[in-house]
N, C-alpha and C positions, 0 to 999 in steps of 0.2 A: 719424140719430144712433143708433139702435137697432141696425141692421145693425153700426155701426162697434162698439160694445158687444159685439154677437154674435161677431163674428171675434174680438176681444181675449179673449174668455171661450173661444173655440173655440181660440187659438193657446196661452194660459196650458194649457186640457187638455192639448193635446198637446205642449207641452215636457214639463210634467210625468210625465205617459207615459212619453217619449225617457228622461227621467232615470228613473224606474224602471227602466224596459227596460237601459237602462244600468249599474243598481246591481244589479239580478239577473244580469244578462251577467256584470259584472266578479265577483261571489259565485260565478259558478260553477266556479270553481278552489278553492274553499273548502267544495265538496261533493265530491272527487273522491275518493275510496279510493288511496290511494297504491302500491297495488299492479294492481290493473287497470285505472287511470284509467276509471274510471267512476263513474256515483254510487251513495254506498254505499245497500247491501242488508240488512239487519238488523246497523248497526254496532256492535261492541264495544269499549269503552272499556277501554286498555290501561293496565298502573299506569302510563305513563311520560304517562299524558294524551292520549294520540295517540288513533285511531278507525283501525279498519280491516275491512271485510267480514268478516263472518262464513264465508261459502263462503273469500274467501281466506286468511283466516288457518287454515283448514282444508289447503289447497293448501299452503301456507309450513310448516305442524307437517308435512305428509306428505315435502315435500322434504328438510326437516332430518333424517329417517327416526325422528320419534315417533310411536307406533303407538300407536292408542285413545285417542288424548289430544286428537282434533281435532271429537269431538262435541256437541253441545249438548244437555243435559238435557231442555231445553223444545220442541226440535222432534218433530213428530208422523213417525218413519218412515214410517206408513199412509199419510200426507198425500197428497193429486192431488199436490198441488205440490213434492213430492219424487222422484215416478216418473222412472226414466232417460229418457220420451220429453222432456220437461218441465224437467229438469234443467240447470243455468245451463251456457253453452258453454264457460265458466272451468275446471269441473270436468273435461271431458273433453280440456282442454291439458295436464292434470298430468302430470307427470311421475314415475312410481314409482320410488322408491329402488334403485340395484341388488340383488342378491341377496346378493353379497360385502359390499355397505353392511352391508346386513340384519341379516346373521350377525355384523357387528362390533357394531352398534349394540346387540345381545342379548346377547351376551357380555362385552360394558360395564355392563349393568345397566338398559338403556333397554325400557320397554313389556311387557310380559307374558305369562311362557314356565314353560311346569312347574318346578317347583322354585323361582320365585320367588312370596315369599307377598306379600299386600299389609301396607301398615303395619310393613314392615322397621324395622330400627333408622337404614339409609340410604335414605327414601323417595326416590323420584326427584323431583329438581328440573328442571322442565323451562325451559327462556330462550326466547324467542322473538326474533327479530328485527327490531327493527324496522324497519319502512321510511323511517320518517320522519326520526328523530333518529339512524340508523345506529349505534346500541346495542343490546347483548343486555338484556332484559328479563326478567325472573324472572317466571313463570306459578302457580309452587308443583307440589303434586301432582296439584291436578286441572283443570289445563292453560284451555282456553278453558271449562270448566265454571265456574268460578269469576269470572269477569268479569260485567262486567253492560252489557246492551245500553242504549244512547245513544239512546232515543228519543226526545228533545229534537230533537237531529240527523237525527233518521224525519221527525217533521215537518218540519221546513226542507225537507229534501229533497224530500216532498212538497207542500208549498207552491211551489215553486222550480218543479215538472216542472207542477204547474197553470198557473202561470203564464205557462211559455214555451210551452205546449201547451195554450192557450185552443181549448178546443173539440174535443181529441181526444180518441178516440173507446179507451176499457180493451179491449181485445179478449180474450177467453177464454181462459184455458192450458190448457185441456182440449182443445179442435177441434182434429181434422184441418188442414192446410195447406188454402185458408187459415182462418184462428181467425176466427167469429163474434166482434160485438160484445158486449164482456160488459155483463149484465142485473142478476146478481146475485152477491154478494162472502159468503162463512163465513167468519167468524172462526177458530173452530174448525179447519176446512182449511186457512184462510191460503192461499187461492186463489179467483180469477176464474171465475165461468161464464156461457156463457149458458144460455135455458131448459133446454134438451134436456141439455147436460152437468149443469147442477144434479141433474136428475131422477136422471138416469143414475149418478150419487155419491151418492145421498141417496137409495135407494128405500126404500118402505114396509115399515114392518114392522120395521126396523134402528135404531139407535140414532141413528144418520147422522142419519136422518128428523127426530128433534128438532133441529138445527141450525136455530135463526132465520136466514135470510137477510139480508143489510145489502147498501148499496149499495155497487158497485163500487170496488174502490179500488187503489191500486199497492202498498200497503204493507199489511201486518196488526200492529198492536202488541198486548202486554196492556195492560188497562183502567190499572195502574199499576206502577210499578217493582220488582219483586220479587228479593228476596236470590235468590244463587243458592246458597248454602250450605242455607237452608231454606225456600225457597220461601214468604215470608210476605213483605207489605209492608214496606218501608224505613220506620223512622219516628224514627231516630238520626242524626247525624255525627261519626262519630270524629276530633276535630281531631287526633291524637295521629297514627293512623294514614290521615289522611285518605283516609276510606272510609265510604260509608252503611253502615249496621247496621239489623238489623232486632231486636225485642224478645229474643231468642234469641241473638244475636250479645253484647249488650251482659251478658251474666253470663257468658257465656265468657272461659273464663283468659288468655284472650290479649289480653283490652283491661279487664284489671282495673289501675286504677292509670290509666287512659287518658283525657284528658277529652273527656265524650262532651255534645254539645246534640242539643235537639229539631229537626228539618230544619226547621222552619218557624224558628226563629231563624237556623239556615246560610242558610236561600233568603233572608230579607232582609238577613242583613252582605253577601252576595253579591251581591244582586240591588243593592242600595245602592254599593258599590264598583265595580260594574261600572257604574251606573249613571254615578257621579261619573267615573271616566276617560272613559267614551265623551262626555261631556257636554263634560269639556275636552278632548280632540282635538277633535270637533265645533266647539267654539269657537275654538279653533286653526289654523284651516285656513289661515287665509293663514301662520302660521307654517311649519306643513307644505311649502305651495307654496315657500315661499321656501325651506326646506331641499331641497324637491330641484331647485329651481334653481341650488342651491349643488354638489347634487351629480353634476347632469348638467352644471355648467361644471368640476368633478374630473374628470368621467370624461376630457370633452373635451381638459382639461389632461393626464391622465394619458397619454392616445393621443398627445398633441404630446410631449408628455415623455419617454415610451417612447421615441417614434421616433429623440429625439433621441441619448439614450442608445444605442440601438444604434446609431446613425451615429458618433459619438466611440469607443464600443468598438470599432468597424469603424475606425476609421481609427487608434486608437492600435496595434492588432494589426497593420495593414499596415507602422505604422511599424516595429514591430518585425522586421517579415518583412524590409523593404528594410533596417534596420541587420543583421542579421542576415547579407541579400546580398551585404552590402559589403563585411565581414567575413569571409564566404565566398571573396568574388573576393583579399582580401587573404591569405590564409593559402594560397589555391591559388596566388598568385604567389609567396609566399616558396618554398614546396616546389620548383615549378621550377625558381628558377634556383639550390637548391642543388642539385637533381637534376643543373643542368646541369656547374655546378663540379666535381660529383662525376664525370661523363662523362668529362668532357674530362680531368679528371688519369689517371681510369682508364686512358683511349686514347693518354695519353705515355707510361705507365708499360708499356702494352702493347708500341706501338713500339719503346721501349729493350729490353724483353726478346727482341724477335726482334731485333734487330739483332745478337744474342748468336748466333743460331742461327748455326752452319756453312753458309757462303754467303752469307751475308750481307753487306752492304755496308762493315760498319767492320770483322767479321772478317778480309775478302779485301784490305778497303786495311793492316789490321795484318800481313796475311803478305807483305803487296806490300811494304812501308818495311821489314821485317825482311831481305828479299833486298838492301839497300843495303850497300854497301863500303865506302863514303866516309863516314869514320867521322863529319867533321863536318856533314856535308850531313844523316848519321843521326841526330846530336841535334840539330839544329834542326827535323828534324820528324816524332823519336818524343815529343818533350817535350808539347806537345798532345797527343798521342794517347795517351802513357802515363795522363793523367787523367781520358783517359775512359774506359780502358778498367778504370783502378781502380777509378772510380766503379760500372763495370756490376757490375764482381768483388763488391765490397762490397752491392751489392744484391741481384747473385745471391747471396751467403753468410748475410746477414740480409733476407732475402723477406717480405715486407707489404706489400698492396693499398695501394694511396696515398691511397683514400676510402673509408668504410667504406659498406656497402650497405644499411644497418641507416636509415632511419626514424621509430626511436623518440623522439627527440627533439621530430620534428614532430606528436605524440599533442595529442590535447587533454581537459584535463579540466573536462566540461561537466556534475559532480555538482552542484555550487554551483549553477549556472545553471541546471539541470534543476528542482533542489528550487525557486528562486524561479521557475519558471514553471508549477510543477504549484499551488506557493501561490499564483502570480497571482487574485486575485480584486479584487470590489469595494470602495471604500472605505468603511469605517464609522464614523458618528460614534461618539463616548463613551458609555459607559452612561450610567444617572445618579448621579451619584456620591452615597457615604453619610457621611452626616457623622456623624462620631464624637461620640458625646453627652458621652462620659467628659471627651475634653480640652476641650470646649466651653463657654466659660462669660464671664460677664459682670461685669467689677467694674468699675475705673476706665474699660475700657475692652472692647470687644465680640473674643473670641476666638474664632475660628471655626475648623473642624479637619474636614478630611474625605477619603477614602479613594475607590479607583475599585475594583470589584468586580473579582475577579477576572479573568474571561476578557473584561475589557474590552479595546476599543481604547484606545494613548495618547492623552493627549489633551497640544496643545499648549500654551495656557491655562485657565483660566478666567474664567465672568464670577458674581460675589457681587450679590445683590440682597436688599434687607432694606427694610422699612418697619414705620414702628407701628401697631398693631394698636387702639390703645387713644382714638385721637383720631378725632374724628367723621367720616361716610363720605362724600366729596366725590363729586359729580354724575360719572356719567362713569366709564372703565375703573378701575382702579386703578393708582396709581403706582406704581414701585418705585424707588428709587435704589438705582443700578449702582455697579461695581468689576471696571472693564474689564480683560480679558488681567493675570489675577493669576497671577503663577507660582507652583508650588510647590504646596504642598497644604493652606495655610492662611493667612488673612488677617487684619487688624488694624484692626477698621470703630475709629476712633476719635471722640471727644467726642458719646457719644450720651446723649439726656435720662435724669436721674436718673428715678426710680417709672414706669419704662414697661414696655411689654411689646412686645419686636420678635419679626418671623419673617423668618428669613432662609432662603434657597433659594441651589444652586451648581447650574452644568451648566457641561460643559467644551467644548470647540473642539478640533479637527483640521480636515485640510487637506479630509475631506468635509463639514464643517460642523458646526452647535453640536446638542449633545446632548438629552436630555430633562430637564428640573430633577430635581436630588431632591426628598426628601421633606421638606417643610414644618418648622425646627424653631423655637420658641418660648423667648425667652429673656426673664429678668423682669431691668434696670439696679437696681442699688441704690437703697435713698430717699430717699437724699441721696450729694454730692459724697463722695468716698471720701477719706480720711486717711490720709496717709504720714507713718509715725514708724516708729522704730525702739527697740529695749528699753534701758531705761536700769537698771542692775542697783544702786546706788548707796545706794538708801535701802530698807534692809530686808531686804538680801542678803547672804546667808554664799557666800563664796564656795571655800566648803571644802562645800555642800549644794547648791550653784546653777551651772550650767554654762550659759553663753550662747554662740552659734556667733560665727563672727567677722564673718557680715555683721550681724550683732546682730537677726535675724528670728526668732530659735527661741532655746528654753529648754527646760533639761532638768533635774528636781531629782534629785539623788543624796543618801537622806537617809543613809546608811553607819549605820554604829553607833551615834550619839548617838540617832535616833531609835527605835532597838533596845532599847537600855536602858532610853530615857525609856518605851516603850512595858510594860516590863516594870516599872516601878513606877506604872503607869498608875492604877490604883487607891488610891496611897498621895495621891492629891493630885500628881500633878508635872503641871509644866509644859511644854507644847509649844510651840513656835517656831513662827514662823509668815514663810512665806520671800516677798517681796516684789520683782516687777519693773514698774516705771513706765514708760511711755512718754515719750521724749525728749519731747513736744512736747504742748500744754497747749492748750485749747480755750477761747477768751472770746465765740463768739459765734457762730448762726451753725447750722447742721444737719453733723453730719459723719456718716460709716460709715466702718466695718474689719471686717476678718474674719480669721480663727484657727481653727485646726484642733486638738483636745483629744486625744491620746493618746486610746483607750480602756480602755488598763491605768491608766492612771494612779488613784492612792488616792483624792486631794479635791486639784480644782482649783475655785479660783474665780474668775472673768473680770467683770470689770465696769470701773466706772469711779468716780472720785470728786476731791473737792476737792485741789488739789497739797499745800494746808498742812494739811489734814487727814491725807493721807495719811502724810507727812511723822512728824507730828507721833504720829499714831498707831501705827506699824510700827518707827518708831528705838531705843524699848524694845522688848522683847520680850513681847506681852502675852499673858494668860492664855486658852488654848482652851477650857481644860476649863470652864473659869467657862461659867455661863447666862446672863451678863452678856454676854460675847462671839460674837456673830456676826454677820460682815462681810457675810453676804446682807439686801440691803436697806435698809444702814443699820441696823441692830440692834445695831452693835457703840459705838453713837455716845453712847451714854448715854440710848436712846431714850425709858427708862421713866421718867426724870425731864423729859423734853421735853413740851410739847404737842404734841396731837395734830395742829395746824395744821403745826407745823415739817419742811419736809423733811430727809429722814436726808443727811448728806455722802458717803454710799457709795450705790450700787447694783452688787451680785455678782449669776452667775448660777451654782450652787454645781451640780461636774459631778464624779462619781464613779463609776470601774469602768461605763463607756460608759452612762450615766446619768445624766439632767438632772432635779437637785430642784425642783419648783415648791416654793415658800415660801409663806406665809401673803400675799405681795404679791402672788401671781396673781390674789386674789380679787378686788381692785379695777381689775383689767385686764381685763372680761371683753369690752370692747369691741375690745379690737388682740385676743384670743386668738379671737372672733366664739363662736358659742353652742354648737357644736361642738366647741371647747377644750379643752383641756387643762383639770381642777379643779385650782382649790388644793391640794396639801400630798399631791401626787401624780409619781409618776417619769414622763419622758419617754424613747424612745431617746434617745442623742446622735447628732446629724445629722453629716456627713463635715465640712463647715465649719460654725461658728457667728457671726454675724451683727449686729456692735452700733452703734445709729440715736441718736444724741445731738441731742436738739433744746437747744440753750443757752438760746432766748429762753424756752421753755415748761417750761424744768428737768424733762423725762421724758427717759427712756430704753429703747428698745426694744430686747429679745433675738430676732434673728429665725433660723430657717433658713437660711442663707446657699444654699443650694440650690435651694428652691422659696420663699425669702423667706413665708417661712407664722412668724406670729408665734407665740413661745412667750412674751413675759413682758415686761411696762410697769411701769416704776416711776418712783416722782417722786426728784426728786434736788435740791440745794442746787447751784444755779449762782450761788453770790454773787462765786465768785471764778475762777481760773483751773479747766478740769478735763484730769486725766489720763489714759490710759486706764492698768486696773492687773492685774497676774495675781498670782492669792496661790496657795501652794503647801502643804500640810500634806502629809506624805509621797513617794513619787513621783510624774513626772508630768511631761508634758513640754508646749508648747504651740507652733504655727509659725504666724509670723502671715502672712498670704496675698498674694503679690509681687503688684506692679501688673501689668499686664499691659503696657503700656510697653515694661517691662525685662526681656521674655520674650525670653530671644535665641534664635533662629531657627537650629535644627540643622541644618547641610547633608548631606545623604547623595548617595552616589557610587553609581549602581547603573549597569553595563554603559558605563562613561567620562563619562557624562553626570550632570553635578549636577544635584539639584531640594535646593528647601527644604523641610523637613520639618515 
């Protein structure tokens, strides 16, 4: 029983081992210097956060050709461990700048030559390279002087060389080949020895000689981190310029204004943060595995995919080659046999002209029939031969080749065909397209509007997806409902819930497939069913001050002259008109919304709502402005001061002047729709682009909201004893348009390059 405990205790060590051995193996690509793969040597922390050898980044400032700028303050020239026998094999691969470099780099302003002083008005900036993140890095002026060595990463490194080197043996950097085991380690030299080289660097009598001996070690640090501007310990962090500071650092002009903590607060949000992410990756781990099993089945898919891709490219290109062949064999066949048509007339037309020669065949039978006597024997058969010989005459007197030799006709023009084959490329889906916020909006019904970026591919549809945001989050992906293959560039989500909030997304389609969505937009439904009427101008309206359009949605006051005048005895006591449009259609019950858009020239508009026989009743005389007795914001114009205070007013206005919305003394009892943030009582608002009016009948209130971002400005109570209207009053000019359903938004077609979209 004990034995079997034994081995279970003996195999747990040694897995656990393996697994170290394992986690140091795989760490040791996380100790390497990126420049001579190896582990680093006194590393220096570069602003860009990287690390990289002190020797090489000396090697990298020499090859850029910066002179003097690759030394470090705190090393000891005297040092063993800097002597050229001793000196890292790195150093003596460098490569020196050429001469011709040299003299450029100096005559640019780089490194230090007679006639340039230090602390110019253009100090030199020197960049470095870096290796890692392949960016130029800014050093300042005084180049790897100014950095600060990583000795956090000393340790590791030496911990890490412990490890995989249990029980090897420091050898000396002083000895002859081969190097004794070293004995003893000086800080001070920041070098190995053993006895005899100790002695031999440290003799009596010399300063050397005080150097305490320590044991051997691979690495030499200072006791603790020290500025390299002023060689005092770090005891600040500049979050500002994240950077340690030392007491000295921190009253310099250059981090005045800068917030500076004590390190020992940076080490623990640090050490606390780093602590929490490595804690949950650590926790994580099967999520991890699972991701790179997801992405070692990519890669796999990517190599079948590729392949296949180039086999489809490969064989669409050959098709092209064999249409191309055919096409070839077909244009080399027509050339032929017009070449040959052309031959062959040529080679009759030759024939006949020698036959013209002297000696010739119809020459000599013409001289032969002209030696006949027999006069009729002679016209029966110079008659044929007179026509041919006319024929020759007339073509010897008017001479032209009988096929032309010219080939111009059979040219081909393969500019068209060249340019679509130099554009052959791959297909791409859509960008993603941006929905236009401006035409986007939501009243009766959800209007959606959106453009494809420029140097996109076309796209052949789209698909629209929208859900509510505001109902509770069901188990499982998220749903969207779609609106497949939409043509055009805008859509018509209809009958969605009133007081919601959707977000709807578009991506489009082509023949390489659907695009990337756009970006998320958020739209808020009215808070109730929305209300279609039209203005009814009939009770209250001059129609010599009042202009109504002909679908009767807008209104425009023109007050001309009469209000000119009246305004010019304004002070004698006159009276002003007051111009009245009702909506055709009366509310008994029931939640409704509308919205209307208010000029912002306009003088004093007021928008509300109220009793039909109130209104009626009140606006059929002309009643008095000027009076204190009148005003229609709120109900005030109702006779309020002799009512009780329980009674609701017949009107509720929301009084809007020179792009300027009045809160009334009735905001103040709305502070719950305006929230705590609100607007005060007896205070101006901008006027918003549309404004926004919520009738509840059963509970006689009325809400003024934003029509825009639905954000309430102003709740009032109202008398719903009876029927309500909605109503626009007018004092001066001032026009108002009330907001089309969305319904009956007709869909503009545009024609670009033959092809229709909707617009």
């Amino acid at each position: 029983m004990a034995e079997g405990e034994d081995m279970q205790t003996f195999t747990s060590i040694m897995d656990a081992l393996v697994r170290i051995s394992t986690s140091m193996k795989n760490m040791e690509k996380e100790l390497l210097c990126p420049v001579c793969q190896e582990m680093y040597k006194q590393p220096l922390v570069l602003p860009c956060t990287h690390n990289v050898c002190q020797a090489c980044a000396r090697e990298v400032l020499g090859q850029q050709g910066y002179i003097g700028h690759g030394g470090d303050p705190s090393s000891e020239p005297t040092s063993p461990a800097s002597t050229p026998s001793t000196r890292s094999p790195r150093l003596s691969r460098r490569t020196l700048p050429k001469p011709d470099r040299l003299d450029r780099l100096l005559k640019s302003g780089f490194g230090t030559y007679p006639g340039r002083k230090r602390g110019a008005l253009h100090p030199q900036v020197i960049m470095f390279p870096c290796p890692a993140c392949q960016g130029d890095v800014e050093l300042g002026e005084r180049g790897l002087a100014g950095l600060f060595r990583n000795l956090t990463l000393e340790r590791v490194v030496e911990r890490y060389r412990q490890s995989v080197s249990v029980g090897g043996a420091i050898l000396c950097q002083l000895c002859k080949p081969p190097p004794l085991e070293a004995t003893k380690g000086c800080t001070e030299c920041r070098a190995t020895f053993c006895n005899e080289c100790f002695k031999l660097f440290h003799p009596w009598g010399t300063q050397k000689a005080q150097h305490e001996p320590t044991l051997p070690t691979l690495s030499f640090r200072p006791k603790g981190l020290m500025c390299p501007d002023h060689k005092e310990e770090v005891t600040h962090y500049c979050k500002t310029c994240q950077r340690l500071v030392c007491q000295l650092c921190r009253v310099r002009r250059t981090h005045s204004g800068h917030k500076i903590t004590p390190v020992l607060s940076a080490y623990q949000a640090l050490k606390d943060k780093l602590t929490k992410s490595l804690t949950y990756i650590l926790g994580n781990q099967d999520t991890v595995q699972t991701q790179i099993c997801e992405l070692e089945e990519a890669v796999r898919h990517t190599e079948v995919s590729g392949q296949q891709a180039k086999e489809e490219v490969s064989q669409l290109v050959r098709g092209l080659g064999a249409v191309l062949e055919e096409k070839r064999a077909s244009l080399l066949q027509a050339i032929e046999e017009c070449q040959q048509e052309r031959l062959a007339r040529l080679s009759a037309q030759i024939q006949e002209h020698r036959s013209l020669l002297d000696g010739s065949g119809l020459v000599g039978y013409a001289q032969e029939v002209l030696k006949e006597t027999d006069q009729p024997c002679f016209v029966q058969a110079a008659k044929q031969l007179h026509n041919r010989i006319a024929r020759a005459t007339e073509a010897l007197q008017t001479f032209r080749p009988a096929a032309s030799s010219s080939f111009r006709h059979c040219q081909l023009d393969v500019g068209r065909e060249m340019k679509l084959l130099t554009e052959l490329n791959f297909l791409r889906v859509p960008e993603a397209p941006v929905i236009d916020t401006q035409r986007t909006f939501a009243y009766d019904q959800i209007f959606l509007c959106w453009r494809l970026p420029p140097h996109s591919p076309p796209a052949w549809h789209y698909t629209v997806e929208f859900r509510r945001t505001d109902v509770p989050a069901q188990p499982g992906p998220t749903r969207w409902q779609r609106r497949e293959e939409v043509r055009g560039t805008s859509a018509l989500l209809e009958n969605p819930d009133t007081g919601s909030v959707y977000v709807l997304r578009v991506r489009g389609c082509n023949k390489a497939g659907y695009g990337e969505y756009s970006e998320d937009v958020h739209l808020h439904t009215p808070p109730a069913p929305v209300l279609h009427f039209f203005l009814d101008g009939r009770w209250g309206a001059s129609r010599e001050r009042l202009a109504i359009s002909k679908d009767q949605r807008a209104v425009r006051s023109v007050p001309g002259l009469p209000l000119l005048l009246a305004a010019d005895r304004l002070l004698t006591g006159c009276h002003l008109s007051v111009d009245v449009v009702l909506g055709d259609v009366a509310v008994t019950q029931g939640r409704s919304y509308w919205a209307c858009a208010v000029d912002p020239a306009s003088y004093l508009v007021k928008v509300g709502v109220g009793l039909e026989s109130k209104l009626q009743e009140s606006f059929q005389g002309a009643p008095d402005v000027i009076s204190p007795r009148y005003d229609p914001d709120s109900g005030h114009d109702s006779g309020a001061e002799d009512a009780t205070v329980e009674a609701s007013p017949p009107f509720a206005f929301l009084t809007i002047g020179m792009g300027k919305i009045l809160l009334g003394s009735g905001a103040s009892s709305n502070a719950g729709l305006t929230g705590r943030d609100g607007p005060a009582a007896g205070c101006t608002v901008p006027l918003p682009p549309r404004l926004g009016i919520c009738l509840d009948y059963e509970r006689g209130r009325v809400s003024f909201l934003d029509a825009v971002s639905f954000r309430g400005l102003l709740e009032c109570p109202l008398d719903c004893s009876g029927p309500v209207c909605p109503a626009f009053c007018f004092i001066g000019g001032g026009a108002v348009q009330l907001q089309e359903p969305v319904g009956t938004k007709p869909e503009r077609k545009v024609t670009i390059g033959g092809f229709a979209k909707l617009d």
